[in-house]
C-alpha positions in Angstrom: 30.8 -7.4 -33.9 33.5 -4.7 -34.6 36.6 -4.2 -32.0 36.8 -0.9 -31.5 40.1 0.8 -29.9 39.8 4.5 -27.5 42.2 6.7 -25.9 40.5 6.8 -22.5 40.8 8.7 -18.9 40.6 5.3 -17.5 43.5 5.5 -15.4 43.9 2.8 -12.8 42.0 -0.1 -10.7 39.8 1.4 -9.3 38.6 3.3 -13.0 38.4 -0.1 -13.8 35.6 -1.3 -11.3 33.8 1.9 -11.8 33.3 1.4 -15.3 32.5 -2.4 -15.0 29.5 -3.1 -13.9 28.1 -0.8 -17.1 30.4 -3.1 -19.4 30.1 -6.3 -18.3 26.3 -5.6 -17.7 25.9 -4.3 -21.5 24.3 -6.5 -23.7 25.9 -5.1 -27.2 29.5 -5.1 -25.5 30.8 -8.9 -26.0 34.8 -8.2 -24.2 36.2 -5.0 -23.0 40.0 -4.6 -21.5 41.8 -1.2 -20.7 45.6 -1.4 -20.7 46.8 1.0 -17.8 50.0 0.5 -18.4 50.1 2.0 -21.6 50.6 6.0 -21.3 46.8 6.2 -23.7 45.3 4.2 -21.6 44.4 2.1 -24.6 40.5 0.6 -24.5 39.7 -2.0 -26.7 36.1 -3.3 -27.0 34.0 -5.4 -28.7 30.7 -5.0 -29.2 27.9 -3.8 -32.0 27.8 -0.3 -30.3 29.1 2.7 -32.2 32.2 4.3 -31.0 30.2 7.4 -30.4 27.6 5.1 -28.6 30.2 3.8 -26.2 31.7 7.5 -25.7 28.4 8.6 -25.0 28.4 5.0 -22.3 31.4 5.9 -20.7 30.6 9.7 -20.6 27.4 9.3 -18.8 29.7 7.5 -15.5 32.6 10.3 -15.9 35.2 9.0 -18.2 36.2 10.2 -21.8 36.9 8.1 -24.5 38.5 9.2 -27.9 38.5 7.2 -30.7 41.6 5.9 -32.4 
């Protein structure tokens, strides 16, 4: 599994339950966090998914996720 880091539009609490039932419930994604406090909203995940796989995850529920 790789740990993959994104710049995402995952902004608060409430971004946060949105996004996690298609996390947590993700079979490839082992541990996910979002640090809202940080001004990049900083995403760290790991899993066996491409970045471009979980952009394409998190684009499909309304957020964007840039790779860094």
């Amino acid at each position: 599994m790789a740990k993959l880091k994104f710049q995402t539009t995952i902004k608060c609490g409430g971004c946060i339950a949105a996004v996690k039932p298609h996390l947590d419930g993700h079979p490839a994604i082992s541990t996910w966090e979002v640090d809202t406090t940080h001004p990049d909203k900083i995403m760290e995940v790991e899993t066996s998914l491409s970045a471009s796989e979980i952009q394409a995850l998190l684009g499909k529920i309304g957020y964007v996720a840039n790779s860094i």
